[in-house]
BAFIVEX-810738 format. One record per residue (C-alpha): residue in three letters; x, y, z. Coordinates in Angstrom, 1 decimal. Each point is the difference from the previous one (the first is absolute). Example, Ala and Ser with C-alpha at 12.3 -4.5 7.8 and 13.67 -1.06 7.14 Angstrom:
2
<rest=ALA, u=12.3, v=-4.5, w=7.8>
<rest=SER, u=1.4, v=3.4, w=-0.7>
END
This chain:
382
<rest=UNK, u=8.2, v=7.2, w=-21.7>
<rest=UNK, u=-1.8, v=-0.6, w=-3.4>
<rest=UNK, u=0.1, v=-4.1, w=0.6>
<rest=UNK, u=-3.6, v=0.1, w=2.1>
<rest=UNK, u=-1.4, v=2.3, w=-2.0>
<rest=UNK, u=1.0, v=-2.1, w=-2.9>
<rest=UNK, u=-1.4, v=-2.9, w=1.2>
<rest=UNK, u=-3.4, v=1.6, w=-0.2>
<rest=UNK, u=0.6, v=-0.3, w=-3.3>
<rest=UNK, u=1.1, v=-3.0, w=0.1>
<rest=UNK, u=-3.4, v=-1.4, w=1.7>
<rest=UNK, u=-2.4, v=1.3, w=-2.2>
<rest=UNK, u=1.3, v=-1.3, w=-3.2>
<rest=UNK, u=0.5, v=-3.2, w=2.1>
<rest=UNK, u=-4.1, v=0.2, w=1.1>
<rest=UNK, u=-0.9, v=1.6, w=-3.8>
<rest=UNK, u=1.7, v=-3.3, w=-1.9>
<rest=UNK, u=-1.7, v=-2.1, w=2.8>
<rest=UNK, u=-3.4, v=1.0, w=-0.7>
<rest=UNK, u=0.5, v=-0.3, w=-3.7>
<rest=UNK, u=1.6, v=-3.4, w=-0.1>
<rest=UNK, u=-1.3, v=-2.0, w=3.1>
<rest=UNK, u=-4.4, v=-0.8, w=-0.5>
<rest=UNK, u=-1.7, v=1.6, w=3.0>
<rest=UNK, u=-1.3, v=-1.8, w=2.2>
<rest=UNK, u=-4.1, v=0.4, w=1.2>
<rest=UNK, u=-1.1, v=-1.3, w=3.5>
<rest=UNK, u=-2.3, v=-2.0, w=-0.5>
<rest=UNK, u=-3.5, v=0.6, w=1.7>
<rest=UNK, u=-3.5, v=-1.7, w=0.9>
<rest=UNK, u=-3.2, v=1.5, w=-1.2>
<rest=UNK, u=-2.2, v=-1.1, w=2.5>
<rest=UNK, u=0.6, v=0.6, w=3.5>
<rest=UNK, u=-1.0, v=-2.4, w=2.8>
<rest=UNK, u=-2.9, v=1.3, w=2.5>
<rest=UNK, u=2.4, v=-0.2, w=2.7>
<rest=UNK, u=2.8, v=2.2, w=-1.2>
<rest=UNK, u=-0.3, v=3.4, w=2.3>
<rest=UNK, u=2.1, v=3.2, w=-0.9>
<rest=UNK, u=0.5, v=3.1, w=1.5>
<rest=UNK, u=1.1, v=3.2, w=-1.7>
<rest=UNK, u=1.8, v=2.5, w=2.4>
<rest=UNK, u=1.8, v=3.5, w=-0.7>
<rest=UNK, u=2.7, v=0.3, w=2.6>
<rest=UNK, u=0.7, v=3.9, w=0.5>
<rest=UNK, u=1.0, v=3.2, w=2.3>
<rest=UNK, u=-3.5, v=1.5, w=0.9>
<rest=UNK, u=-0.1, v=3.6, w=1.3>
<rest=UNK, u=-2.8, v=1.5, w=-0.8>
<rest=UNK, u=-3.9, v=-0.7, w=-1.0>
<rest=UNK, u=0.4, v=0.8, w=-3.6>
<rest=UNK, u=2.8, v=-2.2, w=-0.2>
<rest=UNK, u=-2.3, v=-2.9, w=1.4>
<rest=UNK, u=-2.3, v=1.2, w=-2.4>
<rest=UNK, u=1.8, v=-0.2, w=-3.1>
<rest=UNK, u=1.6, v=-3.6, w=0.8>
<rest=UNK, u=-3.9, v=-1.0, w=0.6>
<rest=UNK, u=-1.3, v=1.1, w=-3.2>
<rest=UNK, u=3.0, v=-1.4, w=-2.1>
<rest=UNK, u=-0.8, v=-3.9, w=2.0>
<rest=UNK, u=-3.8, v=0.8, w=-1.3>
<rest=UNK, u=1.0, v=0.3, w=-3.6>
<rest=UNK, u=2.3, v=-3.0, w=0.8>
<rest=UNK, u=-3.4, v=-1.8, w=1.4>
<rest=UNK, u=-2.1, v=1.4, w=-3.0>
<rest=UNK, u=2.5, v=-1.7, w=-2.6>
<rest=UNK, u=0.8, v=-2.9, w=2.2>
<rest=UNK, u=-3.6, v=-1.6, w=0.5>
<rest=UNK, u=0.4, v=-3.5, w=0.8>
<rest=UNK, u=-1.3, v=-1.9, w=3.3>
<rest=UNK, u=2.8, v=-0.5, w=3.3>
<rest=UNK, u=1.7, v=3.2, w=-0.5>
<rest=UNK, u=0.8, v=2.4, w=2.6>
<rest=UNK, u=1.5, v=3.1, w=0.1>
<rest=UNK, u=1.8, v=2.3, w=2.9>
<rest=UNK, u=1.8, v=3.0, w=0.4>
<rest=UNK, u=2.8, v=-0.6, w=2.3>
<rest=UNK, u=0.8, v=2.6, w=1.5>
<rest=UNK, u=3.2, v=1.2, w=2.0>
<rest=UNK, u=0.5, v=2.9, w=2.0>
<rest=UNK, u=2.8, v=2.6, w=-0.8>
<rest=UNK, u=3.2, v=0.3, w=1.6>
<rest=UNK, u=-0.3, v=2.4, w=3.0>
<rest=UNK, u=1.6, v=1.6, w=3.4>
<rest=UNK, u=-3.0, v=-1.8, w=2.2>
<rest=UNK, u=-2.0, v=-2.8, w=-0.1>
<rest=UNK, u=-3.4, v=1.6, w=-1.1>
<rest=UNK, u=-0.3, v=3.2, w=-2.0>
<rest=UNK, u=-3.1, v=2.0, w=-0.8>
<rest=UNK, u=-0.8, v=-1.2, w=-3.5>
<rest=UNK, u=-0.2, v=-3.7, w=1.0>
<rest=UNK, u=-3.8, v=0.5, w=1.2>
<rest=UNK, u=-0.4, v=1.8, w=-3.4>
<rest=UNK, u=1.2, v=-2.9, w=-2.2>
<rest=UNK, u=-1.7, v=-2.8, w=2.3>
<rest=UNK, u=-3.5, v=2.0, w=-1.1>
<rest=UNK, u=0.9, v=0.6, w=-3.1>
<rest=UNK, u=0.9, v=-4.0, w=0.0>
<rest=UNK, u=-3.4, v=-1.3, w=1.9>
<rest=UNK, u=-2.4, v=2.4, w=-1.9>
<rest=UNK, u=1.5, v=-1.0, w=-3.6>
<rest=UNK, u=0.1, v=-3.9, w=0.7>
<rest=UNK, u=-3.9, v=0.4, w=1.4>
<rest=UNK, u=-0.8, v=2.4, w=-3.0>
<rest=UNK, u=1.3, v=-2.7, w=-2.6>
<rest=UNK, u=-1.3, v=-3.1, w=1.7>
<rest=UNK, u=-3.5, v=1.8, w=-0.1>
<rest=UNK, u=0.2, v=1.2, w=-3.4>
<rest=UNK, u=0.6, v=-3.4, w=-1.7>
<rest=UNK, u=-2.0, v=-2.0, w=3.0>
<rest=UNK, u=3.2, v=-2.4, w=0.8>
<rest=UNK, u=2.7, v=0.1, w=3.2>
<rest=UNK, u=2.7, v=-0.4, w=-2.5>
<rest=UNK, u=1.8, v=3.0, w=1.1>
<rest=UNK, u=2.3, v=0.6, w=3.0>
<rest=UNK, u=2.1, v=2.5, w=1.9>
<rest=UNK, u=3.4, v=-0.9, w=2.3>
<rest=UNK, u=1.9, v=3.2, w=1.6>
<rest=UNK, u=3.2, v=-1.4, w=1.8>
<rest=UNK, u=1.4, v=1.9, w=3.4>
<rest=UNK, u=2.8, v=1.3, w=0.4>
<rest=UNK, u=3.0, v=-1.4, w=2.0>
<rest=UNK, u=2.9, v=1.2, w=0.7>
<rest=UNK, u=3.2, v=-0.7, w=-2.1>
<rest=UNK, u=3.5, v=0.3, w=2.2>
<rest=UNK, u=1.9, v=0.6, w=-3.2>
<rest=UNK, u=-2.0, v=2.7, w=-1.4>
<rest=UNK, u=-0.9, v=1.1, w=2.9>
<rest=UNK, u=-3.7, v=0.5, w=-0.9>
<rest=UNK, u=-3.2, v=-0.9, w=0.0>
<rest=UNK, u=-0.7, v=-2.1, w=-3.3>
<rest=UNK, u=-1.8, v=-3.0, w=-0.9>
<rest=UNK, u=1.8, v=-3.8, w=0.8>
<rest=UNK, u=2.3, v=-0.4, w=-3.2>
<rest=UNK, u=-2.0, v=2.4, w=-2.0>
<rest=UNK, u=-1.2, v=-1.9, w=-3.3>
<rest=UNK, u=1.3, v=-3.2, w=1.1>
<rest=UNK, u=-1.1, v=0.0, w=3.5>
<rest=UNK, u=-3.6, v=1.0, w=-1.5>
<rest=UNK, u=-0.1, v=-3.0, w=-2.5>
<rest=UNK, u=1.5, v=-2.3, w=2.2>
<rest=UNK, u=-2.3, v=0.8, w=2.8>
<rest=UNK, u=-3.0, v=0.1, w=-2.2>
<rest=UNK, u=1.0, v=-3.9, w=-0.9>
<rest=UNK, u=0.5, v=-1.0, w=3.8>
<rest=UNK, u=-3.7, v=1.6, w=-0.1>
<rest=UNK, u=-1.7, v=-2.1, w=-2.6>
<rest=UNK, u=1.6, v=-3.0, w=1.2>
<rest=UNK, u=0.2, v=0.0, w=3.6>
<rest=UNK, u=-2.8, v=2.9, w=0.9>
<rest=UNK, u=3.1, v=1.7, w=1.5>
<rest=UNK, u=-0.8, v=4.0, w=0.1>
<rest=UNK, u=4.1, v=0.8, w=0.4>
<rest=UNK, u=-0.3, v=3.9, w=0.3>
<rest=UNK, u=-3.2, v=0.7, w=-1.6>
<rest=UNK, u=-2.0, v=3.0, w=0.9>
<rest=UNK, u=-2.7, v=-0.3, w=-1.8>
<rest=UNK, u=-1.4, v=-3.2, w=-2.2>
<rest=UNK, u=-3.0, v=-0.6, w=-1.5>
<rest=UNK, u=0.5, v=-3.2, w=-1.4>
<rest=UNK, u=-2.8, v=-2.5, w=2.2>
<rest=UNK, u=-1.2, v=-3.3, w=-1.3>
<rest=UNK, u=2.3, v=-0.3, w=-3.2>
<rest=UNK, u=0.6, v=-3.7, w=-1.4>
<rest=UNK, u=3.5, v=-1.8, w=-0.3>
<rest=UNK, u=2.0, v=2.4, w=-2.4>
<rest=UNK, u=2.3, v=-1.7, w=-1.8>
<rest=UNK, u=1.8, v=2.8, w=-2.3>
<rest=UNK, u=0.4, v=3.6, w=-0.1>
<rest=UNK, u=0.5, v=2.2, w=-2.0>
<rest=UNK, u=2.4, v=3.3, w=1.1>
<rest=UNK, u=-0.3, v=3.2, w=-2.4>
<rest=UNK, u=1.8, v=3.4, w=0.6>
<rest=UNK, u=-2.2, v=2.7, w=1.0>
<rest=UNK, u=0.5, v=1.0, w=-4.5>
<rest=UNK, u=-0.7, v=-3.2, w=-0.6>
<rest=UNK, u=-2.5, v=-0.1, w=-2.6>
<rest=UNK, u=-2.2, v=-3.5, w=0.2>
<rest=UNK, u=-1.3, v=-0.4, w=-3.8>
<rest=UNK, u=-2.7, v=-1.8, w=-0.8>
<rest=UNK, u=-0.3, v=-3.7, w=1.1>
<rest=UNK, u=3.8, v=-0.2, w=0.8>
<rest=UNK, u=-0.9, v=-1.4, w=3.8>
<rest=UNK, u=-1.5, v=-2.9, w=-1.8>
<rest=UNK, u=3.2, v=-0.8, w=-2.3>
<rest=UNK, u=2.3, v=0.5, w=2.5>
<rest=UNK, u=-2.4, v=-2.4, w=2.1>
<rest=UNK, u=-0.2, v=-2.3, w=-2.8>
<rest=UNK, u=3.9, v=-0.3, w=-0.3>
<rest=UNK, u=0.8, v=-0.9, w=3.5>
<rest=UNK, u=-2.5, v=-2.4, w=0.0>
<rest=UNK, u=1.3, v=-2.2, w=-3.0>
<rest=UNK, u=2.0, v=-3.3, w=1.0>
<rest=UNK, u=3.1, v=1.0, w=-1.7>
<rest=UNK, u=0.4, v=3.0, w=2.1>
<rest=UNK, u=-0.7, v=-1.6, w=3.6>
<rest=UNK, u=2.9, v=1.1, w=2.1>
<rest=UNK, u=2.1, v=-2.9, w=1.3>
<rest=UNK, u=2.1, v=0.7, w=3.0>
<rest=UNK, u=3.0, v=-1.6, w=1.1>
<rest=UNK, u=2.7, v=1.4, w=2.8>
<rest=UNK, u=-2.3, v=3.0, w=0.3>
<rest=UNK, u=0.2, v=1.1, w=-3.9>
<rest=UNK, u=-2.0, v=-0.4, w=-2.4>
<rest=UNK, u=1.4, v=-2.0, w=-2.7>
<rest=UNK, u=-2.4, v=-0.8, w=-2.4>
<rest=UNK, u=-3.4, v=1.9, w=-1.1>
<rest=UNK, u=-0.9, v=3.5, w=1.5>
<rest=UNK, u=-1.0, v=1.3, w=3.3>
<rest=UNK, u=-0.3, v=3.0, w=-1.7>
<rest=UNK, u=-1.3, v=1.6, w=-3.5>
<rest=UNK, u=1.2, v=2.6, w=-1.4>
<rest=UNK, u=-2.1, v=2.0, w=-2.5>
<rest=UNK, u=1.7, v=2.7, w=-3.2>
<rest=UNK, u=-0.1, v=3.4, w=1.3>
<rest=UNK, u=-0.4, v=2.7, w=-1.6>
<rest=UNK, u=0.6, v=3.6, w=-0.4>
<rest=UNK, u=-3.9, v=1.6, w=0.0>
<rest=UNK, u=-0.3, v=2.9, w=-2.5>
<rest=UNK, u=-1.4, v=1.8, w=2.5>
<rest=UNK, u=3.1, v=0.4, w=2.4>
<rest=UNK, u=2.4, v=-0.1, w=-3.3>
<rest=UNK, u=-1.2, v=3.4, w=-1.4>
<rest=UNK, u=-1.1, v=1.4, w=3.5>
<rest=UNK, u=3.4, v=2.5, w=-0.3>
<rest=UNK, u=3.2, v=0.5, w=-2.4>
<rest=UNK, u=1.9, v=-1.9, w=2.3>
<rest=UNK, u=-2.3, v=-3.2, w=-0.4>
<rest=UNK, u=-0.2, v=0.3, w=-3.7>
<rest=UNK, u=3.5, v=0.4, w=-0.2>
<rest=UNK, u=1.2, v=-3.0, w=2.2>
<rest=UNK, u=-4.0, v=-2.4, w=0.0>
<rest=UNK, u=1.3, v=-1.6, w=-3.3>
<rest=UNK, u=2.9, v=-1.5, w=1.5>
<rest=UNK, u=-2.1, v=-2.9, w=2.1>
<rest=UNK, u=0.4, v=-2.5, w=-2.8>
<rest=UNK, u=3.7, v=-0.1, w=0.6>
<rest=UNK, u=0.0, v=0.5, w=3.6>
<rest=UNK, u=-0.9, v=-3.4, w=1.4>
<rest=UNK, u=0.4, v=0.6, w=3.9>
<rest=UNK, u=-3.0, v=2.7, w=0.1>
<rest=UNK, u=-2.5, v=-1.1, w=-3.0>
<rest=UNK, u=1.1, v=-3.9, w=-0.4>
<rest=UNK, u=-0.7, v=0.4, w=-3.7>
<rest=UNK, u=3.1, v=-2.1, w=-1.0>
<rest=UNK, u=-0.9, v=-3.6, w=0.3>
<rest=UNK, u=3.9, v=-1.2, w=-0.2>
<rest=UNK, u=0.6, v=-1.8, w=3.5>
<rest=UNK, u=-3.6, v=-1.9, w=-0.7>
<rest=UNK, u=0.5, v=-0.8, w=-3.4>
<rest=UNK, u=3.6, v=-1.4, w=1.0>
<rest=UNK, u=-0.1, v=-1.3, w=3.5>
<rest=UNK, u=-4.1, v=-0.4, w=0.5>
<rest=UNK, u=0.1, v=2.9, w=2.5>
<rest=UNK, u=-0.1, v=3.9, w=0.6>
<rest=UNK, u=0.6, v=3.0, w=2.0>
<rest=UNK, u=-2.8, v=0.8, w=2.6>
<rest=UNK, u=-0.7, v=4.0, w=0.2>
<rest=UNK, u=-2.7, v=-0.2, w=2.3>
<rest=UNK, u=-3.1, v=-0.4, w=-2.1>
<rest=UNK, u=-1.4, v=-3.4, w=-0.5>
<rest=UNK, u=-1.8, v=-2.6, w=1.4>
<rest=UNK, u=1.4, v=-2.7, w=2.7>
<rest=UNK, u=-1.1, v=-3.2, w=1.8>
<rest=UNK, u=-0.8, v=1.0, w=3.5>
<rest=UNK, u=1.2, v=-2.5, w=2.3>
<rest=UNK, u=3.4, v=-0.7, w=-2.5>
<rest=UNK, u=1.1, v=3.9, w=0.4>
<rest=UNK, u=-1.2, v=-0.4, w=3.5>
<rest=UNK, u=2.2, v=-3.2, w=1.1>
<rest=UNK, u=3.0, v=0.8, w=-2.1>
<rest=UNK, u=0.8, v=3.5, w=0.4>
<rest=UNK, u=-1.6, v=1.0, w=3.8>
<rest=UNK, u=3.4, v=-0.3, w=2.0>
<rest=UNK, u=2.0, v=0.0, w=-2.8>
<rest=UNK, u=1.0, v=3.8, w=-0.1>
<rest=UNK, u=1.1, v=1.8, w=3.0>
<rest=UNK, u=-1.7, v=3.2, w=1.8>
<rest=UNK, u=1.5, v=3.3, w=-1.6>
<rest=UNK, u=2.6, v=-1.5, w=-2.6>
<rest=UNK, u=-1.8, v=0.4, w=-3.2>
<rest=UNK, u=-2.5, v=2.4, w=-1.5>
<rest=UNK, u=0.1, v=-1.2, w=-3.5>
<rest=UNK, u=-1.5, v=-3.8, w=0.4>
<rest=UNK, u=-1.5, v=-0.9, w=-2.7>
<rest=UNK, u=3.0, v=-1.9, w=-2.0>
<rest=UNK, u=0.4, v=-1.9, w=3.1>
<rest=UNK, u=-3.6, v=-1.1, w=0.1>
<rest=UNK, u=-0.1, v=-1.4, w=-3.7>
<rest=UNK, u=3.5, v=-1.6, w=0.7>
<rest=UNK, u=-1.3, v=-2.0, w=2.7>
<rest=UNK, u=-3.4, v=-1.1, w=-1.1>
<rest=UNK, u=0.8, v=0.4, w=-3.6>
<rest=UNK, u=-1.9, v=2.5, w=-2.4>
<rest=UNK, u=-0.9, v=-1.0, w=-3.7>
<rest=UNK, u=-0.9, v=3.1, w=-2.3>
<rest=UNK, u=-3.2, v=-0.4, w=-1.8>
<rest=UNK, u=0.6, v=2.5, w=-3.5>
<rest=UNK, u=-3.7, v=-0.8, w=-0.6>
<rest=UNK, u=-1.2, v=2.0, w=3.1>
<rest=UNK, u=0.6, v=3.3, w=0.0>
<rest=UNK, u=-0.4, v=2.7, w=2.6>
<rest=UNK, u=0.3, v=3.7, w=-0.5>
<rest=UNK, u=2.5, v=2.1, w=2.2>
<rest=UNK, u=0.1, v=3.6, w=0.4>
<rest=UNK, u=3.6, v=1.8, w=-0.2>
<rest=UNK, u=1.2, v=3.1, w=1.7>
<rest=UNK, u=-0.9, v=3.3, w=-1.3>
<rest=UNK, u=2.9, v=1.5, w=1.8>
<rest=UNK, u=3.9, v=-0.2, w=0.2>
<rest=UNK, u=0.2, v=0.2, w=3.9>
<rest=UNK, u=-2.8, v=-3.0, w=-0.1>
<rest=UNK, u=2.0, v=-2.2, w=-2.6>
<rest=UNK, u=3.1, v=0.7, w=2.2>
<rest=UNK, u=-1.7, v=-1.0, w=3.2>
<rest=UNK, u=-1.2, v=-3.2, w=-1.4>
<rest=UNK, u=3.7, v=-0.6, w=-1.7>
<rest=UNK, u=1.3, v=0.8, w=3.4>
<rest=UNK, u=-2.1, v=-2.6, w=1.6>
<rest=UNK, u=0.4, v=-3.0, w=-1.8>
<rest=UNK, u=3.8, v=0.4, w=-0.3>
<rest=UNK, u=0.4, v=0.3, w=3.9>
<rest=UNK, u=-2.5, v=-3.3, w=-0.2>
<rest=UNK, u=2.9, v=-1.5, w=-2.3>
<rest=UNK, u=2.8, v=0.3, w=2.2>
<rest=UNK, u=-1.9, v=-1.3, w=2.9>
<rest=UNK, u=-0.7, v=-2.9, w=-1.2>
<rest=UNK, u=4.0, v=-0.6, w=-1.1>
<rest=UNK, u=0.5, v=-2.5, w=2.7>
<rest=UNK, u=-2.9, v=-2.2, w=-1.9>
<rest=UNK, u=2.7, v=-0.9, w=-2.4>
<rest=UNK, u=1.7, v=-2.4, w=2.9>
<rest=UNK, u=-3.4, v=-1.5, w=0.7>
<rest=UNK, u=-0.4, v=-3.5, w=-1.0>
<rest=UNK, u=-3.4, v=-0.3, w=0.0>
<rest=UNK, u=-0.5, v=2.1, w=-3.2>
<rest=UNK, u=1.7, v=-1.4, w=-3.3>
<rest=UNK, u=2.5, v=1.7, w=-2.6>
<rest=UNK, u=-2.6, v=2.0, w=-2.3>
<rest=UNK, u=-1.6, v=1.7, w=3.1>
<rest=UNK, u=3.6, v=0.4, w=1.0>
<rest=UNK, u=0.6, v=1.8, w=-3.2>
<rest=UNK, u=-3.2, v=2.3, w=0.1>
<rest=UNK, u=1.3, v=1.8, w=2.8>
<rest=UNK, u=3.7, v=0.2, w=-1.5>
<rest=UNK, u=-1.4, v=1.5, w=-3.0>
<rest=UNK, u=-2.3, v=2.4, w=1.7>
<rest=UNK, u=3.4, v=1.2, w=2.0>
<rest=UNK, u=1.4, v=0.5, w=-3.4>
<rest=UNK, u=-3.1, v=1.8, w=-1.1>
<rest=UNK, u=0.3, v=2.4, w=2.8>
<rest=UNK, u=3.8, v=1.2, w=-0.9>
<rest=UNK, u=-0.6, v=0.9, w=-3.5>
<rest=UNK, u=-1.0, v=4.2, w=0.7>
<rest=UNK, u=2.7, v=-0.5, w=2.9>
<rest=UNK, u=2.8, v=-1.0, w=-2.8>
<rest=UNK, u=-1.4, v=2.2, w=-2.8>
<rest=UNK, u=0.1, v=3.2, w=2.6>
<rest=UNK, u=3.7, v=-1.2, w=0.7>
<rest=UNK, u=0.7, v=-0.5, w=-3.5>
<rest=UNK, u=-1.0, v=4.1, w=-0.6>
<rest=UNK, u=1.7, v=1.0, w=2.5>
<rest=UNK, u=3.1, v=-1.7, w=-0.3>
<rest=UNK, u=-0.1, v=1.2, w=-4.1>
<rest=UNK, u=-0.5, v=3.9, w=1.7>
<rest=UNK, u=3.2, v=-0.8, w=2.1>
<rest=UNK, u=2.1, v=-1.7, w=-2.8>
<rest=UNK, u=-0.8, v=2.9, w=-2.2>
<rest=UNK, u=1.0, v=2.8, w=2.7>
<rest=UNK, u=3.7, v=-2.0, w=0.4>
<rest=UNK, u=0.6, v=-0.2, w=-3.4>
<rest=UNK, u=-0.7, v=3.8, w=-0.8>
<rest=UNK, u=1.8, v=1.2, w=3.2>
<rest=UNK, u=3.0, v=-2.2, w=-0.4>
<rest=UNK, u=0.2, v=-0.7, w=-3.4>
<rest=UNK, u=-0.7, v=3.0, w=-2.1>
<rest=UNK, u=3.0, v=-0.2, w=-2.5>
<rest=UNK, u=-2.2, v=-3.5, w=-0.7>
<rest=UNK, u=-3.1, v=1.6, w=-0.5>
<rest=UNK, u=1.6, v=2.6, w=-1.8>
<rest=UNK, u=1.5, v=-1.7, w=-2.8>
<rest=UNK, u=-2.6, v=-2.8, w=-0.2>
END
């Protein structure tokens, strides 16, 4: 019972004497950015009401205010909630609040830089619900089919008309904080020769189709409650959630993907479209940077917000371990090579540890109890 909590252990001196012994290794990056090079910025999220829509909107106009740089767009993708019927009554409420903020931004800084997308519903056999197509997936992969093939998939609303060839984008969490002039790094880092992804038998094998930036915790979030405070100053071990660590890069030249960075639209498009089957995994984003290969740039960071609240922090924990699982039958996939292979087997570890410490209590309560019931003469004289 105490071996996988032990190994915990075991993994952070392992990652401590890694980062102290091996040199880290920088991406390296181009300063100047060809004329052609065309990125989006989207926030995939749950909308359900207008001050939700308003909130995401004026966290993409700070990112636009500390982002200034020519060819950069920015949406708020938008999915609708999980529901008994295909169209509830706050749908027409967000789609307002969605038009009116996109025309109120677009007016304010005289630009058509900023866009809307509100995905229908559909119905979902195995939920037995109405929900968006493959939730955050379904949204990012149908937002590529979009920009490459024009393709509106289940879109209910878009206000995207007229936009160039994008070649990257860049995917934050809705407390995703965009600091300033980050777009253009991460930009910068795709775009140098050394990181060009090349592909062979549907992998990418050398290079990146995807960047990765540092995230952090944001003081904001860590001292938002006692909880946070407590449990925020943990991100610099915790490599799954805040990729802080930069072992796997600085040894093997690649990272784990949490679903913030910046990818190469038509690789993630080609590689990873029919790759994953309907309703078999909801934590994806391993898979994705397995397949087209992530690097993790330590000289980028993002900053992250952290749960205020236990029940939140469970939920999340809850998530990405039934992700883990899911993607178990990856490790027989040939496609994907040993270290990616690896990532997942440690993440199952990762996801036993409270299981065998909670064991381990219990199991000392029980011992205890048959010792003093059936051994008191032992306890006596001892």
């Amino acid at each position: 019972m105490l071996l996988v909590p032990l190994s915990e252990i075991f993994v952070t001196l392992v990652n401590r004497l890694v980062s102290k012994f091996v040199k880290p290794k920088i991406l390296p990056r181009v300063d100047e950015i060809d004329k052609g090079i065309n990125t989006f910025v989207i926030v995939p999220t749950l909308l359900n009401s207008a001050e939700r829509v308003k909130e995401i909107m004026s966290r993409i106009e700070v990112y636009y205010l500390g982002n200034k740089m020519d060819r950069l767009f920015f949406c708020l993708l938008g999915d609708a909630s999980e529901e008994k019927s295909e169209v509830v009554e706050h749908d027409e409420v967000v789609i307002k609040a969605g038009l009116e903020e996109v025309e109120r931004l677009n007016q304010k800084y005289n630009t058509n830089i900023f866009n809307f997308i509100y995905r229908k519903r559909v119905y979902n056999d195995k939920q037995e619900s109405w929900l968006g197509y493959e939730r955050k997936r379904g949204m990012i992969t149908e937002f590529n089919d979009f920009l490459i093939n024009k393709n509106q998939g289940t879109f209910k609303v878009n206000t995207i008309k007229d936009i160039p060839e994008i070649k990257y984008v860049i995917t934050l969490d809705a407390d995703t904080e965009l600091v300033l002039d980050s777009a253009q790094k991460l930009i910068g880092t795709m775009e140098h020769p050394l990181n060009k992804p090349v592909i062979k038998n549907g992998i990418v094998v050398k290079g990146y189709g995807l960047i990765q930036p540092k995230v952090g915790i944001s003081i904001t979030s860590a001292t938002a409650s006692t909880f946070s405070k407590l449990f925020a100053g943990s991100g610099g071990i915790d490599i799954y959630s805040t990729a802080e660590s930069n072992v796997y890069q600085d040894l093997f030249g690649e990272a784990i993907f949490t679903g913030k960075g910046i990818y190469n639209v038509k690789v993630f498009q080609d590689l990873l479209k029919n790759e994953i089957p309907e309703n078999t995994v909801l934590s994806h984003d391993l898979l994705e940077g397995s397949y087209i290969r992530v690097g993790l740039a330590t000289d980028i960071e993002l900053m992250d917000g952290f749960p205020a609240r236990v029940n939140s922090y469970m939920l999340r924990f809850h998530r990405w371990t039934r992700g883990d699982w899911q993607i178990i039958k990856w490790l027989k996939n040939k496609k994907i090579n040993g270290i990616s292979k690896y990532k997942i087997l440690d993440n199952l570890r990762r996801s036993l540890v409270e299981i065998f410490l909670t064991l381990s209590f219990f199991f000392r309560i029980f011992l205890d109890t048959i010792i003093c019931n059936f051994f008191p003469f032992y306890i006596r004289r001892n």
